[in-house]
N, C-alpha and C positions, 0 to 999 in steps of 0.2 A: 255455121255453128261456132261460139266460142264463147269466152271465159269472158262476160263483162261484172259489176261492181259485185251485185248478189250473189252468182257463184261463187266471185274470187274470197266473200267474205266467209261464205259458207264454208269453203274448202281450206281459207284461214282457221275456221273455228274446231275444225274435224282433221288441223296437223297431228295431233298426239296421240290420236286413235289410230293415225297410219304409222304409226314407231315400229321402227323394227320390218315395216316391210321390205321386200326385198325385190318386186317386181310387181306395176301395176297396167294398167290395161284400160285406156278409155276408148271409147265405142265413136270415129271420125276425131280427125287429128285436129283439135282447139286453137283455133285463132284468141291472142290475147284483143277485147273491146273494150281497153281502157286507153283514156289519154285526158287531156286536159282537164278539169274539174273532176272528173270520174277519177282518174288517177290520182290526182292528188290526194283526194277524199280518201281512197283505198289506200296509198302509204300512210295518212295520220290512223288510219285504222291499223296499222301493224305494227304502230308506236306504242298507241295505248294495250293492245295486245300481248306487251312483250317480245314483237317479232320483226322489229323496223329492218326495213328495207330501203332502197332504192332505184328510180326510175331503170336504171343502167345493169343494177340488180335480176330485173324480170321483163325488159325491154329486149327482145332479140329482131335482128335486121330482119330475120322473113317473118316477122308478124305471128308465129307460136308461140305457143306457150309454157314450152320444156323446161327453159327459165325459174317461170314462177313456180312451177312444180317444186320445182329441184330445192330453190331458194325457202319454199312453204316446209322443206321437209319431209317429201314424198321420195317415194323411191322414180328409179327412170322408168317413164310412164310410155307403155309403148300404145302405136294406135291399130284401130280393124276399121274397116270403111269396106265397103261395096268395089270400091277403085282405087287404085294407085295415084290419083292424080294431084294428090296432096302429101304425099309420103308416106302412107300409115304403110305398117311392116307386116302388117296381116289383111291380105285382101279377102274379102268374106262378106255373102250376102247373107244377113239374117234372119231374111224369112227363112232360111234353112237353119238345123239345127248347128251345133259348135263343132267344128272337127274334132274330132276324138283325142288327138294328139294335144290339142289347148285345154282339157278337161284338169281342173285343178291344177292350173300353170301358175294362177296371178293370188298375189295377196291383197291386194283396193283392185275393183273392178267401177269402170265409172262411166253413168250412162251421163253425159252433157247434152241433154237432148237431143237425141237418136233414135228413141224407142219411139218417138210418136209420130216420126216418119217412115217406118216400118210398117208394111203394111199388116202382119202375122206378128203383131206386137206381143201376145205371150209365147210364141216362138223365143221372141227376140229376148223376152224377159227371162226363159227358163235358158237359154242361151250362158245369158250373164251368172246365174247360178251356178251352170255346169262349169265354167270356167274357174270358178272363184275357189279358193282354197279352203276345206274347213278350221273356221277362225279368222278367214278373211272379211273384208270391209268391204261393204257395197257401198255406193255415192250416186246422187241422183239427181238433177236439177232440170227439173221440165215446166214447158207452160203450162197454166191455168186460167186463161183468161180470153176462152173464145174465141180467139185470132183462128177464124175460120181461114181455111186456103193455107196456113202456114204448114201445117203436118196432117197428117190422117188424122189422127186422135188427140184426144186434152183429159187428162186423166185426174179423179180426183181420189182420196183421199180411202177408197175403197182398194185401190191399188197394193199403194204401200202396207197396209195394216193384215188385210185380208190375201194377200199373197206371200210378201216378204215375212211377216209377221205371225200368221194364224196357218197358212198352208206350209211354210218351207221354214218356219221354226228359227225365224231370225231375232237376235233382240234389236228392237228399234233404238237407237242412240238418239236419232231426230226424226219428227216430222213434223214441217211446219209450211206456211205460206209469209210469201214475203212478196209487200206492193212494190214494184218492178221501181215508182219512183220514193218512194220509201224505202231501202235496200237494209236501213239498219233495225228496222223493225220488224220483228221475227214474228209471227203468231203460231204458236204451237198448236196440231191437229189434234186432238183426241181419237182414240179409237172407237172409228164409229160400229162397231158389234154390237147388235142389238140396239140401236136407235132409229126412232121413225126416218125413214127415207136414208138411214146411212147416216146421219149427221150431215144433212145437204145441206148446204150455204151458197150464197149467190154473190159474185164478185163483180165489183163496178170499177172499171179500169186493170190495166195486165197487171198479173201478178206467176209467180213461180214456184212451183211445190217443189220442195226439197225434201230427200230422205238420205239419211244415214242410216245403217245396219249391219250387223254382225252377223256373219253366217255361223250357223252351231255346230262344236267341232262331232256331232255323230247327228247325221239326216235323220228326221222324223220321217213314219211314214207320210206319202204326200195322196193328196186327191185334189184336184182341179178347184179353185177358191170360190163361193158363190159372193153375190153381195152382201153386206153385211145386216142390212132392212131383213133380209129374209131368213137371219138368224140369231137362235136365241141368244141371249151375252154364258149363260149357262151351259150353252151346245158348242160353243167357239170354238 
């Protein structure tokens, strides 16, 4: 797992949504996958953004990416993995629920593609919930693009809207897909409630579903989210 061009751009674009945090929490400890072309590309993108940087900037000798974190404006981003064998500070398997004690600890909670190696992926999802502070920041960047054999699941679009959104009463800031070799080109999801099939779409080459969201600072009641094909936009 790790932070390469469309993450970093993403998590560029959703610096000022994470102001004022004070402590955030991503799910396996992120290798930075930027270097030569890739990297450069992503610093002139922090020029025109108003946020330039450099290589030496967000370049750390073991290869994380606490750096760019720091450098982006985020608070110290701690990590949860299954094992210790990369550093993270909270070892935890999350097919199991969040220990009680991390319940509303973090302000940015952030899945870098972790959920979809999970095997009890909305375990894993209401996990990241319970963690998260109300008013905090969820972040989200996972595949979408059939790479069978890489994780259990590939999640589309019914996920972010109809969980984050409809069940657990988050406001969405983003969601969108982005072609893995297109990074700077964003296409915004709509919420598919109430559209035949969901709003299915079929994707020809990898691309990356990205979500931003706000958790609301008083929990709605919740019920388990169904698809969105099988509900009225009326009944949502």
């Amino acid at each position: 797992m790790g932070v390469s061009l469309c993450p970093a751009t993403f998590l560029m674009r959703h610096r000022h949504a994470a102001a004022g945090a004070q402590r955030g929490l991503i799910l396996g400890r992120q290798k930075l996958h930027l270097n030569g072309r890739r990297l450069a590309r992503f610093l002139a993108e922090t020029e025109r953004a108003g946020c330039p940087m450099t290589e030496a900037d967000i370049v750390q000798p073991d290869g994380f990416t606490e750096a760019l974190f720091t450098k982006l404006g985020y608070p110290t981003i701690e990590a949860m993995d299954f094992t210790d064998a990369e550093g993270a500070q909270h070892v935890h398997d999350l097919n199991h629920p969040a220990p009680a004690h991390l319940h509303e600890q973090f302000d940015i909670v952030i899945d870098g593609g972790t959920t979809e190696h999970i095997f009890h992926i909305g375990q894993a999802l209401d996990s990241c919930h319970a963690m998260l502070k109300p008013g905090g920041l969820f972040l989200s960047y996972v595949s979408a693009d059939g790479w069978f054999g890489h994780g259990f699941f590939q999640t589309g679009p019914d996920v972010p809207w109809r969980y984050w959104h409809h069940a657990r009463g988050y406001e969405m800031l983003e969601v969108s897909l982005v072609y893995r070799k297109a990074p700077m080109r964003v296409i915004p999801v709509e919420d598919p409630t109430g559209k035949p099939r969901g709003g299915e779409r079929a994707l020809i080459g990898p691309h990356m579903l990205l979500t931003a969201a706000r958790k609301p600072l008083t929990a709605k009641p919740y019920a388990p989210p169904i698809q969105g094909h099988y509900v009225r936009s009326d009944d949502a």
